[in-house]
C-alpha positions in Angstrom: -45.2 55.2 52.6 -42.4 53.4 54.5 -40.2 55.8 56.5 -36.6 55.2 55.6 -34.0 55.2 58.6 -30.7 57.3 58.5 -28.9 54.7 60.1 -28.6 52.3 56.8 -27.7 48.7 56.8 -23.8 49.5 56.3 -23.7 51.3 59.7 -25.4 49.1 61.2 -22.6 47.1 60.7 -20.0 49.4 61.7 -22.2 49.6 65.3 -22.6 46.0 65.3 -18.2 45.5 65.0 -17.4 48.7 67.8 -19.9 47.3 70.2 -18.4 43.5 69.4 -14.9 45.1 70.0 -15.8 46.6 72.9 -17.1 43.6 74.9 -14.4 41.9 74.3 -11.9 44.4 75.3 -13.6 46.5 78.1 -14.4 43.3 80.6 -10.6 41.3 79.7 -8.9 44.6 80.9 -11.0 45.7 83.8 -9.7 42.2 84.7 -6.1 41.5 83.4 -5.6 44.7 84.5 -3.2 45.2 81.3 -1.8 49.3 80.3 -3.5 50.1 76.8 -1.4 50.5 73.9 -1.4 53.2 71.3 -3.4 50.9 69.2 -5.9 50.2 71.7 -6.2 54.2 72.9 -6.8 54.8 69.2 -9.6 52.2 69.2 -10.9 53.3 72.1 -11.7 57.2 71.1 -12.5 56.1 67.4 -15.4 53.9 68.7 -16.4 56.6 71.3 -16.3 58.5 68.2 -18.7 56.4 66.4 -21.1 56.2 69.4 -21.5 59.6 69.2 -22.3 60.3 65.5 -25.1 56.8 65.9 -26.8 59.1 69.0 -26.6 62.5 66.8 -27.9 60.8 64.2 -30.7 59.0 65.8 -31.8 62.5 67.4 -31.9 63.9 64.1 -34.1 61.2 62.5 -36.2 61.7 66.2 -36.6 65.4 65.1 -34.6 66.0 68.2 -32.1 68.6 67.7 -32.9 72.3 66.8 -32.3 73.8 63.6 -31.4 70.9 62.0 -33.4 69.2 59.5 -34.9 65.4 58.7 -33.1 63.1 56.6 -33.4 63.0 53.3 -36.3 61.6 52.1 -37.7 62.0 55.8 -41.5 63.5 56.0 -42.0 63.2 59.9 -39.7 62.7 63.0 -39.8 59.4 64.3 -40.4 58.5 67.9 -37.2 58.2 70.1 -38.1 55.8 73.4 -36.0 57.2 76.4 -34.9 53.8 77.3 -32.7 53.9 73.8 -31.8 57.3 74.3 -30.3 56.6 77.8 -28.6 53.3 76.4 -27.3 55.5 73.7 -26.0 58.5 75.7 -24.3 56.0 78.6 -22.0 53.9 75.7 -21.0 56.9 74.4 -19.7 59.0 77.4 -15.8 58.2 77.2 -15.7 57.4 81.0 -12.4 55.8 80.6 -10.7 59.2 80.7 -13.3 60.5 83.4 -12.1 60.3 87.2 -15.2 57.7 88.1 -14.8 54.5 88.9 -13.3 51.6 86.9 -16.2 49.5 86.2 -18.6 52.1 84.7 -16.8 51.6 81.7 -19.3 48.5 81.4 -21.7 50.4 80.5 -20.5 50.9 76.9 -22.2 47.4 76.8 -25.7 48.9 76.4 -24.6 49.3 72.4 -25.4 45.3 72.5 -28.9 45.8 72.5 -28.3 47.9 69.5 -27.0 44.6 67.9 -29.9 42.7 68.8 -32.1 45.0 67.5 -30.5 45.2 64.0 -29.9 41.5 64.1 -34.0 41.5 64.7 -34.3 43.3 60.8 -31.7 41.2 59.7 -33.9 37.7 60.3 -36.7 39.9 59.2 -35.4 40.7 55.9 -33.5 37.3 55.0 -36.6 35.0 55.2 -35.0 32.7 53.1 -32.0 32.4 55.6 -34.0 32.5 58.6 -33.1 29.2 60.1 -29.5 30.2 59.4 -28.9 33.9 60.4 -30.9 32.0 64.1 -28.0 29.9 64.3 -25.4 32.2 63.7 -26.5 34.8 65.8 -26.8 32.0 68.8 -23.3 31.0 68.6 -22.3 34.8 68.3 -24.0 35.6 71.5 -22.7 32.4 72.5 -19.6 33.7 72.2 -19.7 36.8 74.2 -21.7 35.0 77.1 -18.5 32.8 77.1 -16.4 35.4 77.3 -18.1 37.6 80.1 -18.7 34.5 82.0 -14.7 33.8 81.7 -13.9 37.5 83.0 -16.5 37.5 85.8 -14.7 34.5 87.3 -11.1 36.3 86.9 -12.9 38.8 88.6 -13.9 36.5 91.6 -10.8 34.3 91.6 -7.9 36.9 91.0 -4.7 36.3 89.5 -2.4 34.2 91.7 1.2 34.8 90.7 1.5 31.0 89.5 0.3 32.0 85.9 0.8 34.7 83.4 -1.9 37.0 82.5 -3.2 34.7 79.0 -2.8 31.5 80.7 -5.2 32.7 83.6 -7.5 34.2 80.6 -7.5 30.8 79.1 -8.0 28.9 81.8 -10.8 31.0 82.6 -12.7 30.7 79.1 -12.2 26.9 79.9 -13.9 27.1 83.1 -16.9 28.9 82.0 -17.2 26.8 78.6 -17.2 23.5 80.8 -19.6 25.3 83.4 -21.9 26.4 80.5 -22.0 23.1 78.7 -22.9 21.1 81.8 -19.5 19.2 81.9 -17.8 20.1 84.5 -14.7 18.1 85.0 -13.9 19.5 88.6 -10.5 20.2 88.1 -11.4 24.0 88.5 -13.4 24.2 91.6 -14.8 27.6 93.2 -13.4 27.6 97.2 -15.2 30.9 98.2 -19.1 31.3 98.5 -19.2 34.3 95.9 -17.4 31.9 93.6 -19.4 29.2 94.3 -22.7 30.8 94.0 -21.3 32.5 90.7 -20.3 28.6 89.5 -24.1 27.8 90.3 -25.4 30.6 88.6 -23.2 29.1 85.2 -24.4 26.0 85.9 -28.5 26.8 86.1 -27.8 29.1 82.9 -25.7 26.1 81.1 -28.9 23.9 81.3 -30.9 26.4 79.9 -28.0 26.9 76.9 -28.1 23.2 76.7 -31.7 23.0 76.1 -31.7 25.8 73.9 -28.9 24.4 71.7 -30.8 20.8 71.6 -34.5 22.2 70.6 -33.2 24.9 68.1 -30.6 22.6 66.2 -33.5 20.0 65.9 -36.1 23.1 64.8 -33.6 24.1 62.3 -32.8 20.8 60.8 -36.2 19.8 60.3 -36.8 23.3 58.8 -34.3 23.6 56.7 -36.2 23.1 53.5 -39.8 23.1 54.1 -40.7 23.1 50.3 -39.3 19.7 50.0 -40.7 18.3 53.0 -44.1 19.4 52.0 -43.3 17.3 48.4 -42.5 14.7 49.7 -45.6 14.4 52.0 -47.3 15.3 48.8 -46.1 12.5 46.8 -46.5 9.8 49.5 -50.3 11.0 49.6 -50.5 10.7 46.0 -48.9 7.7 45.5 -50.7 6.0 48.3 -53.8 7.1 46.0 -53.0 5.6 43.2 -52.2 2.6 44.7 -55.5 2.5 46.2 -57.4 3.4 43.1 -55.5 0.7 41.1 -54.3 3.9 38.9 -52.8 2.1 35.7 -49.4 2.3 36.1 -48.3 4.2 33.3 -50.8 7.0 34.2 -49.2 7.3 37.7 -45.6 7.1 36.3 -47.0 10.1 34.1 -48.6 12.0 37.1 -45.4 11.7 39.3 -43.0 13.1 36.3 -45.4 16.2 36.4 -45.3 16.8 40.0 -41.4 16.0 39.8 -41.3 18.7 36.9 -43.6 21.0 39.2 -40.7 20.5 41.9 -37.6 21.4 39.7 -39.0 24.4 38.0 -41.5 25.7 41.1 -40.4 23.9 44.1 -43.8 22.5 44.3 -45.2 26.3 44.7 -48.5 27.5 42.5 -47.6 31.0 41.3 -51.3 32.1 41.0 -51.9 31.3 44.7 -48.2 32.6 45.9 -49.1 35.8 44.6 -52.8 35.7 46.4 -52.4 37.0 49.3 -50.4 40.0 48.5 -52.0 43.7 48.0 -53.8 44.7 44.8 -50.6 46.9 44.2 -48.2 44.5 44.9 -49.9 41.9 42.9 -49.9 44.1 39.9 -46.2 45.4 40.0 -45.2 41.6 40.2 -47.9 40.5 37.5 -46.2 43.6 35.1 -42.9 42.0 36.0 -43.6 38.1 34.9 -45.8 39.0 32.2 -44.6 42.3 30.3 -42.3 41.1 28.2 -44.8 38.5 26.9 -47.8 40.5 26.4 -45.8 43.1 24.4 -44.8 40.2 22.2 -48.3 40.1 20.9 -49.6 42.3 17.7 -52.8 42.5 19.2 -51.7 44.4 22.2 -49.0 46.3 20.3 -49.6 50.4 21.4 -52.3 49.8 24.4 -51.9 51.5 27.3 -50.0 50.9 30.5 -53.2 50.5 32.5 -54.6 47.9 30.2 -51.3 46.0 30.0 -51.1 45.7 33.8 -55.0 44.7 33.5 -54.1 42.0 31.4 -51.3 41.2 33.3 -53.3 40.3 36.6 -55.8 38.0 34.6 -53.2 35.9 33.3 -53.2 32.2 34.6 -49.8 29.7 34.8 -50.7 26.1 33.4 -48.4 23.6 32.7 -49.0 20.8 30.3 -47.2 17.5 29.8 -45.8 16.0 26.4 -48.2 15.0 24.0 -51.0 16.8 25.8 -53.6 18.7 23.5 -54.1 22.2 24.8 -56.7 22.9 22.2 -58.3 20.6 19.2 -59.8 21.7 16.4 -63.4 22.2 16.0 -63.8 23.2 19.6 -65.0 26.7 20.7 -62.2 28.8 21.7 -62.8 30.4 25.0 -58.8 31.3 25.8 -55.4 32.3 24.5 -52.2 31.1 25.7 -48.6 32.9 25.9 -45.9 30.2 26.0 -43.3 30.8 29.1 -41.3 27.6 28.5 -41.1 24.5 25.9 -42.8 24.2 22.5 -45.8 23.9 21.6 -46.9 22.3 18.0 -49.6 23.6 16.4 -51.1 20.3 14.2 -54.5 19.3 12.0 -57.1 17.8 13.4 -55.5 13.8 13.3 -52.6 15.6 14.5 -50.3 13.7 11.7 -49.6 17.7 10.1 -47.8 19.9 12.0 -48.1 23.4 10.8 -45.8 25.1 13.1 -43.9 24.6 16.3 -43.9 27.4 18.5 -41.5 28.4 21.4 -40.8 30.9 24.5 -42.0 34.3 23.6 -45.1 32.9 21.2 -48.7 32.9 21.8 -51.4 31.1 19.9 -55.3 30.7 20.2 -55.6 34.6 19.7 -58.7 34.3 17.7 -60.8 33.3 20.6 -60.5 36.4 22.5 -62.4 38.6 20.1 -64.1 36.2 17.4 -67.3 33.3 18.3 -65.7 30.7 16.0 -64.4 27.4 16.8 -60.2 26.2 16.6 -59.4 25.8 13.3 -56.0 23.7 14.4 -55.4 21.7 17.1 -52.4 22.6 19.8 -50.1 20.0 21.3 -47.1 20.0 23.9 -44.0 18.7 22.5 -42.3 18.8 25.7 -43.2 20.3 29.3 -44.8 23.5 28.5 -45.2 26.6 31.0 -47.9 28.3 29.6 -50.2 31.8 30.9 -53.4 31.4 29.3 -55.7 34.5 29.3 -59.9 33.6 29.3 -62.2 35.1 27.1 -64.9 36.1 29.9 -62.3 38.2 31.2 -60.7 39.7 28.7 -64.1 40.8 27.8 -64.4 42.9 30.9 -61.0 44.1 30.3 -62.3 45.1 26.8 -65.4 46.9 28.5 -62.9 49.4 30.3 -60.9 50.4 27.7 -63.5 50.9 24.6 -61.1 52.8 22.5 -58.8 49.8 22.0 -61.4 47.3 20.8 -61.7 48.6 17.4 -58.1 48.2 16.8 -57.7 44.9 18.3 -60.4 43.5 15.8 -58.4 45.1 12.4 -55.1 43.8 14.0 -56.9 40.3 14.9 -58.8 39.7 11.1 -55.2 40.6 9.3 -53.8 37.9 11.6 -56.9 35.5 10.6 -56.1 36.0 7.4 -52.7 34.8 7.8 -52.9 31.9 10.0 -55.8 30.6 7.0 -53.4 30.7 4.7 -50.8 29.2 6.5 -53.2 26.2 7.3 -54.1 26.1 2.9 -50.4 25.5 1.8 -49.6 23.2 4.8 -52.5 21.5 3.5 -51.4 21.8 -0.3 -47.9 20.8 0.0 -49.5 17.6 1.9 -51.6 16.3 -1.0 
């Protein structure tokens, strides 16, 4: 079973804004040099406050701390590295109010690599928005590089009197963003060898940003939606077929509205091999989940049991049929059932000029195959694009062999059903003549 952390998604967030707040404010006044506010004191101790409760908890989920116990739903303490329990223990100590030097105040910084590590599970989670969450969380860190480049030059350059205290904060953020992006208009120059070795340094690290931002924008934008890149290939390949084959034209104008159906309902995706490589668990729970509702539709499987629902459930098969397709004609031996997701389906004679029902989403037809050797007594034909699951007869019969008890009642329910259907077929006949 998947241990669950205490530290939840929500306060993750809350970590994720105080160690944002703090690198913005630590490194601007270490360098402006401004008095704190109340406002700012009050920030100050609540996120030294918060800092504190992330490294309690994180002890506690580690097993850490005597006398108290795991988190709820916790079986076994989870390993706490050293590295993150230094990192944790440094950006909490309030060294602001401690008689140490200045710049150890920087060291509330280590909560950033708490940020990276949530943003990590963030990209993890939102597959989907994989190619997105990557580009926001590049300009975020960005951002901050930007911003702790800007005060490491204040830092180097001082604050000549010529300026007040935002203009030389702005003018620094313009340095470093021309730095960093490679332009460098030289209208800010370094004139000491720290600065100009820290100006080289920003340079040698813009290229890299450059490159970065070049092979990741072009990653993303050709990424962006795989699925319909894949289609597309698909179709080209596929139509370059046809074309080859001398396909009649009508037949490919047929075979590209299915694959354009397949795209607008699917995305192109077959559900039986999406579902393939998952666990046998997994593939159950999801089968239960598409195909529940539909199974206990049917008379025939009206009061079986949960295990041979979900055993059904994983031998069902998606097919789609196009309009005017036969999915069954009469006189043939029946050898599967079907269970209609999506469109109608007309049940018809044999000429298919009688239609003796139209069926919908929710119905099922073709029963009568699963547990009696006889051939289709009525043909079946798509009226429109059908989604259909159809169920085979060779496996339902191993289905049947596991749950004995069931087959008896399945065979009364099926021959009052027979019964029906024959008559149905007589008067539709009858009121014909």
């Amino acid at each position: 079973m998947r241990r669950k952390h205490p530290v939840n998604e929500k306060w993750s967030w809350v970590i994720a804004v105080c160690a944002t707040l703090s690198v913005v404010e630590i490194p601007t006044r270490l360098v402006l040099h401004y008095p704190p506010g109340l406002l700012l004191e009050c920030l100050d101790w609540l996120i030294t406050a918060v800092y504190v409760i992330d490294l309690l908890l994180h002890l506690r989920y580690a097993g850490w701390l005597p006398g108290i116990s795991l988190a709820r739903g916790q079986t076994m303490p989870v390993p706490y590295s050293k590295w993150w329990l230094i990192a944790d223990l440094l950006a909490a100590i309030p060294f602001r109010v401690l008689p140490v030097p200045a710049p150890l105040q920087l060291l509330r910084l280590l909560k950033l690599a708490r940020v990276g590590q949530t943003m990590h599970y963030w990209r993890q989670r939102a597959v989907q928005s994989a190619n997105f969450l990557r580009l926001l969380f590049f300009m975020y860190w960005l951002m901050l590089l930007t911003h702790c480049a800007a005060c490491g030059w204040l830092a180097l350059r001082g604050l000549p009197p010529e300026f007040d205290k935002t203009t030389h904060y702005v003018r620094a953020i313009y340095y470093s963003i021309t730095t960093l992006a490679t332009v460098g208009y030289g209208d800010i120059t370094p004139t000491t060898s720290p600065q100009m070795l820290y100006a080289m340094a920003l340079m040698i690290l813009g290229a890299g940003v450059y490159s970065y931002v070049i092979a990741n924008v072009a990653t993303i934008l050709a990424n962006i939606d795989p699925a319909k890149v894949r289609y597309r290939e698909m179709v080209e390949k596929l139509s370059a077929f046809m074309r080859y084959r001398n396909i009649p034209s009508d037949l490919q104008q047929r075979i590209l509205d299915y694959n354009a159906y397949l795209w607008e309902k699917r995305l192109g995706y077959d559900e039986s091999a999406a579902i393939a490589g998952l666990p046998p668990s997994l593939r159950a729970e999801v089968s239960m989940f598409l195909n529940r509702e539909i199974i206990e539709k049917v008379p025939l499987f009206k009061g079986a049991s949960e295990d041979f629902i979900r055993a059904v459930a994983m031998e069902m098969r998606p097919v789609i049929f196009t309009p005017g397709d036969y999915i069954m004609r009469a006189g043939e031996p029946g050898s599967e059932m079907y269970f209609i997701s999506r469109g109608r389906v007309e049940i018809v004679s044999a000429d298919g000029k009688t239609v003796y029902a139209t069926l919908g989403a929710g119905d099922f037809f073709g029963e009568m195959a699963l547990l009696f050797h006889q051939r289709r007594t009525a043909s079946a034909r798509a009226a429109e694009y059908c989604d259909l699951y159809m169920l085979e007869k060779g496996t339902f019969d191993n289905i049947l062999l596991r749950f004995p008890d069931f087959d008896s009642h399945l065979h009364t329910v099926a021959g009052k059903r027979q019964d029906g259907n024959t008559e149905m077929i007589r008067r539709a006949a009858i009121a014909k003549e």
